[in-house]
N, CA, C and O atoms as a GROMACS GRO file, in nm:
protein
  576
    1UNK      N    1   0.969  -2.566   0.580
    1UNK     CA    2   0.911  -2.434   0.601
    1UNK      C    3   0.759  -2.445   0.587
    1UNK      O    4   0.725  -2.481   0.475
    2UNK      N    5   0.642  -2.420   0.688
    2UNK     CA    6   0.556  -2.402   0.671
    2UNK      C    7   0.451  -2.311   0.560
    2UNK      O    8   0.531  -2.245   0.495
    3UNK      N    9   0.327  -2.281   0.516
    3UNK     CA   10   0.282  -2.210   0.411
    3UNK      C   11   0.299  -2.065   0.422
    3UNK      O   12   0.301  -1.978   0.335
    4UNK      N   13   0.314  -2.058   0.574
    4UNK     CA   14   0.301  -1.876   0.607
    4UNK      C   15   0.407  -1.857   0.540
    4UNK      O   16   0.389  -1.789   0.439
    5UNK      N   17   0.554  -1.907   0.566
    5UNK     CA   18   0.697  -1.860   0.530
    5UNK      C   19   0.698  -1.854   0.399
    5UNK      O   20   0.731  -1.757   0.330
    6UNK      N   21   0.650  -1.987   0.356
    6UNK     CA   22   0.655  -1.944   0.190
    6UNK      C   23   0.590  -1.826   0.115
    6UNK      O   24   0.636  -1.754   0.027
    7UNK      N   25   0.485  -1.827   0.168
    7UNK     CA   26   0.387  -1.709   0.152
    7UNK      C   27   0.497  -1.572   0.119
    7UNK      O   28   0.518  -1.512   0.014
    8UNK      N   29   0.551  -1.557   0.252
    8UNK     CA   30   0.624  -1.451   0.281
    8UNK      C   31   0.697  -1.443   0.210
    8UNK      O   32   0.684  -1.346   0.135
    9UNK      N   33   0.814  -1.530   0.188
    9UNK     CA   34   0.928  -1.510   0.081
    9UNK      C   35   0.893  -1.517  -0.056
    9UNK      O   36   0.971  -1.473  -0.139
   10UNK      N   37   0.740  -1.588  -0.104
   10UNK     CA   38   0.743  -1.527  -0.207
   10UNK      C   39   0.684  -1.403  -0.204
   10UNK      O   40   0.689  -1.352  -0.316
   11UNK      N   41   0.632  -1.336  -0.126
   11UNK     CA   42   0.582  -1.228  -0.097
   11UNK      C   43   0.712  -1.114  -0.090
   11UNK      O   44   0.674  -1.004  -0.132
   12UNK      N   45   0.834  -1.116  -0.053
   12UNK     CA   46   0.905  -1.066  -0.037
   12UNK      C   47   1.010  -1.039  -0.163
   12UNK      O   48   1.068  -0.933  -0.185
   13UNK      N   49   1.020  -1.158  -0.236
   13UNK     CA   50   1.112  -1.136  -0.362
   13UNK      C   51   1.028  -1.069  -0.467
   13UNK      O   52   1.083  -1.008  -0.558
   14UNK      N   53   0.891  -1.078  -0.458
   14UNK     CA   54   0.807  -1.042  -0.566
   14UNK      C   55   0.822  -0.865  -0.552
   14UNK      O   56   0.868  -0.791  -0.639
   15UNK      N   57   0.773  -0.825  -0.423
   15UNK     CA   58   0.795  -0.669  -0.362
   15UNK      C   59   0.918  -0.630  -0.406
   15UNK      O   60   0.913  -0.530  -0.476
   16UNK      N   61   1.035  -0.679  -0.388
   16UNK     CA   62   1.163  -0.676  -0.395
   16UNK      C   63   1.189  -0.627  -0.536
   16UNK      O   64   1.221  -0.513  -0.568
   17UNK      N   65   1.174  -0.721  -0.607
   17UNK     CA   66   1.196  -0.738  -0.787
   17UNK      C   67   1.112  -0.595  -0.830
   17UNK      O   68   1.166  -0.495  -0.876
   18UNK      N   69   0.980  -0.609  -0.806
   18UNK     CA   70   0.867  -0.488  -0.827
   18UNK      C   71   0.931  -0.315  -0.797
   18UNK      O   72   0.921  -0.219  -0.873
   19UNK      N   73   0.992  -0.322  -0.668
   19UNK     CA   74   1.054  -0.205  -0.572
   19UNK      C   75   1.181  -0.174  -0.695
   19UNK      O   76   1.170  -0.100  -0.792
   20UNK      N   77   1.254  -0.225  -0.670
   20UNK     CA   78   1.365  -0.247  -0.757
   20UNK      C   79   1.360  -0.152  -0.877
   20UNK      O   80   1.404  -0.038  -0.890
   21UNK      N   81   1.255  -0.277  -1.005
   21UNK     CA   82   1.272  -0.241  -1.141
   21UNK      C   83   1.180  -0.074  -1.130
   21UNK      O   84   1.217   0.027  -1.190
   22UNK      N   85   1.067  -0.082  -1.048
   22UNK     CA   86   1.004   0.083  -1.058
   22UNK      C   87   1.098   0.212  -1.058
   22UNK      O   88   1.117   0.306  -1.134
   23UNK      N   89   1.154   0.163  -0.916
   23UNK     CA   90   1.261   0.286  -0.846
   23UNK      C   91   1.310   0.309  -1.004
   23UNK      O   92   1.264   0.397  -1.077
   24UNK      N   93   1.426   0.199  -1.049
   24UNK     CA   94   1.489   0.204  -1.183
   24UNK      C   95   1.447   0.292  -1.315
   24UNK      O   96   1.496   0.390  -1.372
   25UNK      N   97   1.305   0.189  -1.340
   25UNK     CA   98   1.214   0.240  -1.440
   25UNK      C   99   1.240   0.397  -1.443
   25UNK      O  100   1.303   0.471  -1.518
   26UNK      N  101   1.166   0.417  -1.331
   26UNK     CA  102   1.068   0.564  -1.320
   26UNK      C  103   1.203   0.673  -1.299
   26UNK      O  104   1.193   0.775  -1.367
   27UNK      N  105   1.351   0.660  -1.196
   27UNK     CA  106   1.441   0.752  -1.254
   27UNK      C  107   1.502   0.754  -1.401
   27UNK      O  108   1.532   0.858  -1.459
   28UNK      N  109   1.519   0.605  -1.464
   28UNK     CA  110   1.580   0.634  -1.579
   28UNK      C  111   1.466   0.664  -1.685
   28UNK      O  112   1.500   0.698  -1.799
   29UNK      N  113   1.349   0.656  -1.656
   29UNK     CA  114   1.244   0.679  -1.817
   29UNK      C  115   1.152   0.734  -1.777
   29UNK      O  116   1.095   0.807  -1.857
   30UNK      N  117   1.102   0.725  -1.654
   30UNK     CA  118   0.947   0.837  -1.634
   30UNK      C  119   0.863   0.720  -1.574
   30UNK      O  120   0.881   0.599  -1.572
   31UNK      N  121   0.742   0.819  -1.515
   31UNK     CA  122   0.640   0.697  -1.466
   31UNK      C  123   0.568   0.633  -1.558
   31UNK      O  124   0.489   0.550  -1.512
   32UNK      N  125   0.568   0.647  -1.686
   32UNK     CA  126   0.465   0.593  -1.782
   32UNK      C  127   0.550   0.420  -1.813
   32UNK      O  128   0.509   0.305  -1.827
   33UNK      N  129   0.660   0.477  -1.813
   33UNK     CA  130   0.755   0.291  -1.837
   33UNK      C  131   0.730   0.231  -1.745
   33UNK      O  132   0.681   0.118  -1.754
   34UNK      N  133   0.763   0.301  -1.604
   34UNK     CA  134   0.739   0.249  -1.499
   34UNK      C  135   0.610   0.162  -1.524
   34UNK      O  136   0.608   0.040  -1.541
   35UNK      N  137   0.508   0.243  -1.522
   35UNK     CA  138   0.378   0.133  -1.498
   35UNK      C  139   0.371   0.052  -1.645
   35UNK      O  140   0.268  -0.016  -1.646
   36UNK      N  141   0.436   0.039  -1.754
   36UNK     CA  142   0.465  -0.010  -1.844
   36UNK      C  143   0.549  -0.116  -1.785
   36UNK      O  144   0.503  -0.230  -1.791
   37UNK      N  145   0.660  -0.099  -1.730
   37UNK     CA  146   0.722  -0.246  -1.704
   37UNK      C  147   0.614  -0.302  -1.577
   37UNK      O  148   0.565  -0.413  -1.598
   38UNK      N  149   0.583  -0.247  -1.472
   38UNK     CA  150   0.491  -0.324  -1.369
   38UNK      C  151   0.388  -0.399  -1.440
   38UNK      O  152   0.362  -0.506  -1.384
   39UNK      N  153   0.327  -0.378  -1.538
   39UNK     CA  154   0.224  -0.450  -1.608
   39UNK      C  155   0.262  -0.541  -1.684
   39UNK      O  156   0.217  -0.656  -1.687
   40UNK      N  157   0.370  -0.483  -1.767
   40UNK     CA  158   0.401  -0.634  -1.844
   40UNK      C  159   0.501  -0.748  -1.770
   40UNK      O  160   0.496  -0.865  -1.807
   41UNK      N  161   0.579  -0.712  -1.679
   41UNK     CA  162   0.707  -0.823  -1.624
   41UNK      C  163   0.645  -0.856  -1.486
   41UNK      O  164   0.610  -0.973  -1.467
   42UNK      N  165   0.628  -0.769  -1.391
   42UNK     CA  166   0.558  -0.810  -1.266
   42UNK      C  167   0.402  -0.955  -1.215
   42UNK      O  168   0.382  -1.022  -1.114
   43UNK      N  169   0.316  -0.939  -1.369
   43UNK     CA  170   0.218  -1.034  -1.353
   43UNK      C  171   0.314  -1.183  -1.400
   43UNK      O  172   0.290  -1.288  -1.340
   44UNK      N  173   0.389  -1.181  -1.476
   44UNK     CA  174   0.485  -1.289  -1.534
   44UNK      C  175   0.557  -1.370  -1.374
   44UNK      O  176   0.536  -1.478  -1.318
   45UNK      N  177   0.662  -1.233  -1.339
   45UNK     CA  178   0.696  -1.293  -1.199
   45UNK      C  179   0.610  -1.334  -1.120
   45UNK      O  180   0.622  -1.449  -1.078
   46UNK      N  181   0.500  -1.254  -1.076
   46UNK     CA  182   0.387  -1.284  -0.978
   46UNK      C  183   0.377  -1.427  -1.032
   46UNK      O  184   0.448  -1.512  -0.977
   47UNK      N  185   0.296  -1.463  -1.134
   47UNK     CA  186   0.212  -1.608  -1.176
   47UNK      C  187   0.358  -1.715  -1.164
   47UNK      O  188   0.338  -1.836  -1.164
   48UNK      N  189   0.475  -1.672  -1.156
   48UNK     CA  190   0.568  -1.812  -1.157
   48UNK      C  191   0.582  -1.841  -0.981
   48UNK      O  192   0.559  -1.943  -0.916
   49UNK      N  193   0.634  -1.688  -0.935
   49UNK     CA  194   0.606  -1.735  -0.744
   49UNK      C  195   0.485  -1.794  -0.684
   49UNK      O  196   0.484  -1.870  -0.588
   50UNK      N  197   0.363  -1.742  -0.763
   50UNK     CA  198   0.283  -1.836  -0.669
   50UNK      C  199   0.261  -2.007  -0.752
   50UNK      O  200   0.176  -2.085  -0.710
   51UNK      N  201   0.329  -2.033  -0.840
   51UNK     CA  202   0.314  -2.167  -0.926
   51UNK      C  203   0.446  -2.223  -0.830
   51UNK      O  204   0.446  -2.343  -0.802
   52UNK      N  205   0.568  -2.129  -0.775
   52UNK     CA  206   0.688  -2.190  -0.709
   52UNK      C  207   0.598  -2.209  -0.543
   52UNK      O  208   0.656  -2.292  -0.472
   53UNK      N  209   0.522  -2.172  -0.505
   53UNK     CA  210   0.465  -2.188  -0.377
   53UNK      C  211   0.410  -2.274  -0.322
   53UNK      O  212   0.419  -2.332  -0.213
   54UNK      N  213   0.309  -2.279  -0.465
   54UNK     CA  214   0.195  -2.427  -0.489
   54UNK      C  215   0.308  -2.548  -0.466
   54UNK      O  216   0.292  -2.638  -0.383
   55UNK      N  217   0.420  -2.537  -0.551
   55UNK     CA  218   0.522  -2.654  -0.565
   55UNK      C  219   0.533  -2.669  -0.406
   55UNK      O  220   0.476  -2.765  -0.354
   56UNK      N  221   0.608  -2.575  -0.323
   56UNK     CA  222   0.702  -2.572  -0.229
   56UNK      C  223   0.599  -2.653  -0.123
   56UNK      O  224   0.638  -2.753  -0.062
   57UNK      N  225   0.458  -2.596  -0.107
   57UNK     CA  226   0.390  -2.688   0.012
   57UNK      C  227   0.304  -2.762  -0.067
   57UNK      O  228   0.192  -2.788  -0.023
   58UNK      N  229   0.348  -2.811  -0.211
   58UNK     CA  230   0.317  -2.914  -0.235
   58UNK      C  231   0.143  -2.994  -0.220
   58UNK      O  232   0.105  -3.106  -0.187
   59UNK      N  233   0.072  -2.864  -0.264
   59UNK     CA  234  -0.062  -2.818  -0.263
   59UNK      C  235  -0.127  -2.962  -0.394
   59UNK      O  236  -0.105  -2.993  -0.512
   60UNK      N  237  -0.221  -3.016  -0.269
   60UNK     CA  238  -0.304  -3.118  -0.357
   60UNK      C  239  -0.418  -3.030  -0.448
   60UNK      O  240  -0.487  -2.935  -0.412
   61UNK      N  241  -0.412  -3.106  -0.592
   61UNK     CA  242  -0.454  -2.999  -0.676
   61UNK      C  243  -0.643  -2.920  -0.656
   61UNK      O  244  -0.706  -2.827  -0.705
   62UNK      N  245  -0.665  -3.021  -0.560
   62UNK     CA  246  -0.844  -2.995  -0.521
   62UNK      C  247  -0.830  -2.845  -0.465
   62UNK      O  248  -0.923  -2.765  -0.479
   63UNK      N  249  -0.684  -2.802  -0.386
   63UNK     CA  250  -0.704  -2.702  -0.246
   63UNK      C  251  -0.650  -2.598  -0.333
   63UNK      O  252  -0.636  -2.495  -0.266
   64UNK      N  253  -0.615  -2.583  -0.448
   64UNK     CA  254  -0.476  -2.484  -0.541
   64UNK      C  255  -0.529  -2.348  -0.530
   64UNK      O  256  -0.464  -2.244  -0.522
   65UNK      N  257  -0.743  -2.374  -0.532
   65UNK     CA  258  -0.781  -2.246  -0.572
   65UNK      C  259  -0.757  -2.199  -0.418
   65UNK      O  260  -0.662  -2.123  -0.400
   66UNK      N  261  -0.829  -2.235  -0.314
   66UNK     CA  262  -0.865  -2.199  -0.192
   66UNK      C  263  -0.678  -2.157  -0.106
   66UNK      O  264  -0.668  -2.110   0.007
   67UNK      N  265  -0.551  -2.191  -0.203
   67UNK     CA  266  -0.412  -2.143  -0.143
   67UNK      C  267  -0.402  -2.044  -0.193
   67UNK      O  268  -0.335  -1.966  -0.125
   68UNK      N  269  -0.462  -1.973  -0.351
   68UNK     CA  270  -0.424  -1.909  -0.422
   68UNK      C  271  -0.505  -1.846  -0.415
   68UNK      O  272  -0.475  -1.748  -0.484
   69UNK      N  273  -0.626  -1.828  -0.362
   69UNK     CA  274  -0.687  -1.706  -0.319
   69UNK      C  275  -0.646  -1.616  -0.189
   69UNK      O  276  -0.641  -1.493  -0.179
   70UNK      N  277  -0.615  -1.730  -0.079
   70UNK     CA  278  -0.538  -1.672   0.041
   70UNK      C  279  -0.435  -1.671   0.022
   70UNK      O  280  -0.384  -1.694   0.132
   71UNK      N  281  -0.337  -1.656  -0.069
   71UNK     CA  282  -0.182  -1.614  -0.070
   71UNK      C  283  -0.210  -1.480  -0.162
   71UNK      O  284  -0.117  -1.401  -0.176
   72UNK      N  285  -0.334  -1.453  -0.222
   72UNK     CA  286  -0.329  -1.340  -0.293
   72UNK      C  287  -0.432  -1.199  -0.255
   72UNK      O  288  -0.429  -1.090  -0.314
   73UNK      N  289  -0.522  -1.241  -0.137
   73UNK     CA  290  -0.543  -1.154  -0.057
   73UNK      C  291  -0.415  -1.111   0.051
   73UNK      O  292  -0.379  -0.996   0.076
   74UNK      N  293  -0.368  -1.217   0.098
   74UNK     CA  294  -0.236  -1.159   0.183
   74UNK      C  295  -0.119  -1.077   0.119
   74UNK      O  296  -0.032  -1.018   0.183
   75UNK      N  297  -0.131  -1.082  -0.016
   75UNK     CA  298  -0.004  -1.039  -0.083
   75UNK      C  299  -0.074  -0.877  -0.104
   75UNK      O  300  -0.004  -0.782  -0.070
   76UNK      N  301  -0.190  -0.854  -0.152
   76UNK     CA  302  -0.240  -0.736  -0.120
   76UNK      C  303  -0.261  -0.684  -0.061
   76UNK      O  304  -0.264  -0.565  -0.091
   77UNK      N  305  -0.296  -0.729   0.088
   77UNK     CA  306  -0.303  -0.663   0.175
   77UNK      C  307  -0.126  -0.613   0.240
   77UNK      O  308  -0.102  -0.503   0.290
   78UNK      N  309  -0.028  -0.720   0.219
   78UNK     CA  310   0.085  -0.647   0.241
   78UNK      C  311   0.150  -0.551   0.143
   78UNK      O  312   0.249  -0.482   0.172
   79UNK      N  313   0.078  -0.550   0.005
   79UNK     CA  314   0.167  -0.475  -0.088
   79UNK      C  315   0.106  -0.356  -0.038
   79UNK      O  316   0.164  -0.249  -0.058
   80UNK      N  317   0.002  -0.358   0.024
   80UNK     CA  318  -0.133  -0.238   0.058
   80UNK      C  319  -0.045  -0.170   0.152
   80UNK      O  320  -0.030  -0.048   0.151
   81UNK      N  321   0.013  -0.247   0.232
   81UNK     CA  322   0.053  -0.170   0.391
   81UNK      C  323   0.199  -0.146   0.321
   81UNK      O  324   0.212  -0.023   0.323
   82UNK      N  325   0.296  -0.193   0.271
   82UNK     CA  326   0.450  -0.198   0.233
   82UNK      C  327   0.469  -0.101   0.110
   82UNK      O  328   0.572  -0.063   0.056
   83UNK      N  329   0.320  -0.070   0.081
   83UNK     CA  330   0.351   0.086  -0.023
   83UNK      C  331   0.288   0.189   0.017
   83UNK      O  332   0.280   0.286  -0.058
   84UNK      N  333   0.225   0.192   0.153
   84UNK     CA  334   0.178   0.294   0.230
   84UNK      C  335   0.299   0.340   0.313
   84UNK      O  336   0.321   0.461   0.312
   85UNK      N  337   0.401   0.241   0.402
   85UNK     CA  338   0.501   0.252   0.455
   85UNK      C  339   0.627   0.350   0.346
   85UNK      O  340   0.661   0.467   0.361
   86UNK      N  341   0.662   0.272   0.263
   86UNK     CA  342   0.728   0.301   0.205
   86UNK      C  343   0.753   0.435   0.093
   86UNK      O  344   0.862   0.479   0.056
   87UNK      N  345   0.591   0.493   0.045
   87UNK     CA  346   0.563   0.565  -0.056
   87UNK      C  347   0.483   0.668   0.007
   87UNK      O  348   0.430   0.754  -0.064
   88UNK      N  349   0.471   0.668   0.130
   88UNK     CA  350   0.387   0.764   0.195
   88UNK      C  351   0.464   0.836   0.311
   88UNK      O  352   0.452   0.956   0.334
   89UNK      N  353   0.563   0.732   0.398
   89UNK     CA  354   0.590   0.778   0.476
   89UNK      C  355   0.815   0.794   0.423
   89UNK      O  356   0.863   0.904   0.397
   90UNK      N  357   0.912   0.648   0.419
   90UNK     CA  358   0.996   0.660   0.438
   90UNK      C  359   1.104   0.743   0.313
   90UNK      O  360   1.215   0.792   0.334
   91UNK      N  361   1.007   0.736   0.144
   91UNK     CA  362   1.053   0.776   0.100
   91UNK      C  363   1.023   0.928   0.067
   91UNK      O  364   1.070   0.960  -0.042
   92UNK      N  365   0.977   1.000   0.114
   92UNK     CA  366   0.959   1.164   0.104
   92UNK      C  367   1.041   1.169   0.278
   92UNK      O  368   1.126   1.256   0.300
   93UNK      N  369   1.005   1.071   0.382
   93UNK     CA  370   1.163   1.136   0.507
   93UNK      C  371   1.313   1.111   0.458
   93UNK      O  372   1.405   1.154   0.528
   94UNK      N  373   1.341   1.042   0.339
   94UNK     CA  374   1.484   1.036   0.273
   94UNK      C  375   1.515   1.152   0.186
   94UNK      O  376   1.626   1.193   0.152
   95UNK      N  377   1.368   1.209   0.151
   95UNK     CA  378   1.398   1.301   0.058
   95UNK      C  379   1.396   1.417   0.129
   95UNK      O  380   1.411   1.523   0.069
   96UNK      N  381   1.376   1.416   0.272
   96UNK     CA  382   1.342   1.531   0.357
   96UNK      C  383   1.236   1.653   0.370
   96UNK      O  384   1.232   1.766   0.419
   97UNK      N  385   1.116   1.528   0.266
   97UNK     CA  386   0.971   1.608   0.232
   97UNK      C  387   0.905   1.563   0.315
   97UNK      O  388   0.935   1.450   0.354
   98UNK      N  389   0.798   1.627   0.370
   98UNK     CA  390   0.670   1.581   0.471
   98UNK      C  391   0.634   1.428   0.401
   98UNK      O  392   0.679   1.365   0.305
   99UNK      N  393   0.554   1.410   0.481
   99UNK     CA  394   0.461   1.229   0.441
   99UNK      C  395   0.420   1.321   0.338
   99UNK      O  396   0.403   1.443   0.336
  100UNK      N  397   0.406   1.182   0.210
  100UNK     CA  398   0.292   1.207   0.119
  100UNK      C  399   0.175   1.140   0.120
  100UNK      O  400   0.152   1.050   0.039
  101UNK      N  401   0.087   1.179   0.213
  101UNK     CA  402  -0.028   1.116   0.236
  101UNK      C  403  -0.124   1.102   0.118
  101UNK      O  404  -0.214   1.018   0.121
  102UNK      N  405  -0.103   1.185   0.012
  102UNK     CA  406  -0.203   1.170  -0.086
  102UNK      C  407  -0.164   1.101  -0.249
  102UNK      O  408  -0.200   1.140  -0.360
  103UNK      N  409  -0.077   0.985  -0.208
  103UNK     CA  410   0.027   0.860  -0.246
  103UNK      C  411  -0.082   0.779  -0.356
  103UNK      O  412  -0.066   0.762  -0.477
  104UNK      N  413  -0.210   0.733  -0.258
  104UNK     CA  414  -0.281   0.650  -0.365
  104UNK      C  415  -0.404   0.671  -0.443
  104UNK      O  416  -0.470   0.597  -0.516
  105UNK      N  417  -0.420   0.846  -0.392
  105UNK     CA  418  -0.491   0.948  -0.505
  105UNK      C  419  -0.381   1.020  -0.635
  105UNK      O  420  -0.417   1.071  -0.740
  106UNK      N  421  -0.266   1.004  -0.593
  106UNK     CA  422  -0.206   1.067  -0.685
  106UNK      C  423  -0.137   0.949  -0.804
  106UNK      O  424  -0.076   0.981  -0.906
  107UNK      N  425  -0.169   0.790  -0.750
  107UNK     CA  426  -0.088   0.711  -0.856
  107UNK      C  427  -0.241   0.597  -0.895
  107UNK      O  428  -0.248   0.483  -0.942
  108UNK      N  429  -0.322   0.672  -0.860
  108UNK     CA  430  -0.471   0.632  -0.913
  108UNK      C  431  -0.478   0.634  -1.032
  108UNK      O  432  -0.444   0.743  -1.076
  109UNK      N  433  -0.530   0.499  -1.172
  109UNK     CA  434  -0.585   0.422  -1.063
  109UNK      C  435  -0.505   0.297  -1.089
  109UNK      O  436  -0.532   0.183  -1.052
  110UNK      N  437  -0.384   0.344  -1.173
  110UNK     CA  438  -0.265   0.269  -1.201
  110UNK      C  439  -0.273   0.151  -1.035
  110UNK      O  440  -0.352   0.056  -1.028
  111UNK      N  441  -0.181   0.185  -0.927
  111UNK     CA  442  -0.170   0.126  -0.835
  111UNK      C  443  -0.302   0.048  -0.794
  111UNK      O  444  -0.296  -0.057  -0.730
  112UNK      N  445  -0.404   0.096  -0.830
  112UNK     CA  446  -0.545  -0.060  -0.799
  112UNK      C  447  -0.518  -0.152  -0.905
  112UNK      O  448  -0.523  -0.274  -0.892
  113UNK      N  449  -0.490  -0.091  -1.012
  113UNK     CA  450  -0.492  -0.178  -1.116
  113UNK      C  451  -0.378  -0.286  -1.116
  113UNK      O  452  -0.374  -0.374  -1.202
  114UNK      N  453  -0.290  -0.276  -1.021
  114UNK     CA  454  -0.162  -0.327  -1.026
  114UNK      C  455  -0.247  -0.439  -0.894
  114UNK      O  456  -0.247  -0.562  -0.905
  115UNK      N  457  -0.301  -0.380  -0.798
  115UNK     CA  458  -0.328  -0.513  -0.749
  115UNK      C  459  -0.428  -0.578  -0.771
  115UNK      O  460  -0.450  -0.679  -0.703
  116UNK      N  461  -0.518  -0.536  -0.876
  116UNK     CA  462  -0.597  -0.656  -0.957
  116UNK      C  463  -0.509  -0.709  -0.992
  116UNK      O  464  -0.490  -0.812  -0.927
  117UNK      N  465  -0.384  -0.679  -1.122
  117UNK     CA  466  -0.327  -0.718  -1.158
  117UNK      C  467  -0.282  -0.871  -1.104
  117UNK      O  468  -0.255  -0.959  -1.186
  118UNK      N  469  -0.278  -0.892  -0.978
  118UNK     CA  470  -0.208  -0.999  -0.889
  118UNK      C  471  -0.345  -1.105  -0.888
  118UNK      O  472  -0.315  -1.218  -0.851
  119UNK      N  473  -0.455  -1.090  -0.915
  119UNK     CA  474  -0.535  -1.183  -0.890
  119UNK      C  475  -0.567  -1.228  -1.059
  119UNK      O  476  -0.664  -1.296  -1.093
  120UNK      N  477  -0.467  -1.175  -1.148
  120UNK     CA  478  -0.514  -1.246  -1.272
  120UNK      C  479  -0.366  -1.324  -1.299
  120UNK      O  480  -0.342  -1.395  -1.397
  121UNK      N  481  -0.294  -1.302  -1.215
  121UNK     CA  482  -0.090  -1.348  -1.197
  121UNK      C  483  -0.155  -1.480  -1.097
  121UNK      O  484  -0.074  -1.572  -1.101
  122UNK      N  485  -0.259  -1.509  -1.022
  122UNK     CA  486  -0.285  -1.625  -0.903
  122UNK      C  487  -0.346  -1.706  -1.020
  122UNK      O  488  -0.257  -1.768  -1.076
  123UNK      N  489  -0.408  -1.717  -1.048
  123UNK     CA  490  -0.490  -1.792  -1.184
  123UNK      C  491  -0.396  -1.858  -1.280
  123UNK      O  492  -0.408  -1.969  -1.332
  124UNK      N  493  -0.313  -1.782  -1.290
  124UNK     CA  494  -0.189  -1.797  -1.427
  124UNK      C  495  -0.100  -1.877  -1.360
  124UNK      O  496  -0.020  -1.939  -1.429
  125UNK      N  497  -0.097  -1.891  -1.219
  125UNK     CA  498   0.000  -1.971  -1.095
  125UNK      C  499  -0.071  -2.082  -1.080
  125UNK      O  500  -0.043  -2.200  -1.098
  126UNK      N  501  -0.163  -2.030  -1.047
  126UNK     CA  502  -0.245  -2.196  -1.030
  126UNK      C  503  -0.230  -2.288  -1.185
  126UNK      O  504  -0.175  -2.395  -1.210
  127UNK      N  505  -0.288  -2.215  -1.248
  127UNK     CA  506  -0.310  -2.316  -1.392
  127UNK      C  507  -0.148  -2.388  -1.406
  127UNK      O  508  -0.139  -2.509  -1.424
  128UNK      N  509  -0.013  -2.292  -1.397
  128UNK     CA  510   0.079  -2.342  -1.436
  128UNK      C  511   0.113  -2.469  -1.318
  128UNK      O  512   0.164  -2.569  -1.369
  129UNK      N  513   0.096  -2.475  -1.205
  129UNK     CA  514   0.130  -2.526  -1.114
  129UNK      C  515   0.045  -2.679  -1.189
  129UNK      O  516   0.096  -2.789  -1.211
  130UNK      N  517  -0.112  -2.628  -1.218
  130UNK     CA  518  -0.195  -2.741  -1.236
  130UNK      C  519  -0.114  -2.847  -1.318
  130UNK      O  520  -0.082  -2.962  -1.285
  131UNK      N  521  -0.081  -2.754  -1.469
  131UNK     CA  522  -0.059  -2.809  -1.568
  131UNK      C  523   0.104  -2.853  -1.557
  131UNK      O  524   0.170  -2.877  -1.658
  132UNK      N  525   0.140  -2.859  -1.469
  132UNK     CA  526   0.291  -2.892  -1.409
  132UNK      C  527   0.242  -3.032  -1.392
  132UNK      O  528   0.284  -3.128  -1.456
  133UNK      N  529   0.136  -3.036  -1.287
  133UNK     CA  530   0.092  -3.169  -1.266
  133UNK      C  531   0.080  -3.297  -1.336
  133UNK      O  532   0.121  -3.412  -1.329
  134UNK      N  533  -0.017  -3.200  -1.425
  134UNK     CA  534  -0.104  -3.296  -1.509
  134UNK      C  535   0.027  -3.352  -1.583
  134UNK      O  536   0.038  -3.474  -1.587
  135UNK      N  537   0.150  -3.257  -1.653
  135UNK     CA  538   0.221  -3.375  -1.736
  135UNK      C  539   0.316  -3.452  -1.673
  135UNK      O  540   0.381  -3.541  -1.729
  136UNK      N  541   0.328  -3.411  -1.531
  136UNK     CA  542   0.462  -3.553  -1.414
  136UNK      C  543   0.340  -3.647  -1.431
  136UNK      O  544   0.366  -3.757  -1.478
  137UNK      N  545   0.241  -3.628  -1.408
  137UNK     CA  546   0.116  -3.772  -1.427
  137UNK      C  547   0.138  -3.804  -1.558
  137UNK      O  548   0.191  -3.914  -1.577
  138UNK      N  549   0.107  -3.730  -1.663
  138UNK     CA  550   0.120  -3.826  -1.778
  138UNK      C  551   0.231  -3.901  -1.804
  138UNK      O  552   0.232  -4.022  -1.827
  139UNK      N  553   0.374  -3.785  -1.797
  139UNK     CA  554   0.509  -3.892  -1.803
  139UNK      C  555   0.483  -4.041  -1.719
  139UNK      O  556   0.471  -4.148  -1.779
  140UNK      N  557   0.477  -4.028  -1.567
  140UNK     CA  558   0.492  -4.138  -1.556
  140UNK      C  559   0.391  -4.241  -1.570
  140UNK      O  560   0.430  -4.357  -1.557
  141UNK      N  561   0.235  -4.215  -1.602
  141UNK     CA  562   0.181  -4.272  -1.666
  141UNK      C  563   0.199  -4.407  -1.794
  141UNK      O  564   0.160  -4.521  -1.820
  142UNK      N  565   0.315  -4.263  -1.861
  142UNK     CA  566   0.343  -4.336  -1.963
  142UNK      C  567   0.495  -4.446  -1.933
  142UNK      O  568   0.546  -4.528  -2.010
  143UNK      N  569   0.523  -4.418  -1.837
  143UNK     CA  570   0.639  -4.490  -1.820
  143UNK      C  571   0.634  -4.642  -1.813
  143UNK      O  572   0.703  -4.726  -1.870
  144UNK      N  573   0.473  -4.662  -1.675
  144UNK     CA  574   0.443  -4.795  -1.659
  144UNK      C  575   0.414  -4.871  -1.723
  144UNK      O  576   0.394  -4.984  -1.679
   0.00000   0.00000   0.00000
């Protein structure tokens, strides 16, 4: 699988997991858990998918920053468009309410903060990915 695909699927389970536990969160406890669990469990998942990404195309450790900056502008820019789709337009036509066009004034400034959030989860990916490295080098280092 090339980097785009991976990109995507981790791009897709991360949305997925995120979509999921909110919907959950926010009917069974309110929006305050909600952005309570997005902050504490979501940067955790985020920083292991992009450390599983680094693995998957097998990213030489010089290029880790320059993958993990472009897998984390792309992931914002789709969480950007896939919660405009989803939170603006399909879920108020399920509920049989007009668009809620005023989606990312009204979950301000929580939702920016959630996608900073993702560029301090790329850092935490990279380092783990790094430090993945560094000890398969030392093991077999020490093997020879």
């Amino acid at each position: 699988m090339n980097r785009m695909k991976w990109n995507l699927t981790a791009f897709l389970i991360m949305y997925l997991i995120a979509t999921c536990m909110g919907f959950a969160t926010y009917q069974l406890l309110g929006p305050v858990a909600m952005w309570i669990a997005v902050f504490i469990v979501m940067p955790v998942i985020a920083a292991l998918l992009i450390c599983w990404f680094l693995m998957k195309i097998k990213c030489p450790p010089d290029r880790t920053l320059r993958e993990m900056l472009v897998l984390i502008v792309i992931w914002i820019a789709l969480s950007f468009s896939f919660d405009a789709i989803t939170y603006v337009l399909v879920v108020p036509a399920l509920s049989h309410a007009s668009a809620h066009w005023t989606f990312f004034v009204d979950q301000s400034p929580w939702i920016w903060l959630s996608y900073a959030v993702l560029i301090i989860s790329g850092y935490a990916g990279r380092w783990l990915y790094l430090r993945r490295l560094s000890l398969q080098s030392e093991a077999r280092s020490s093997e020879a």
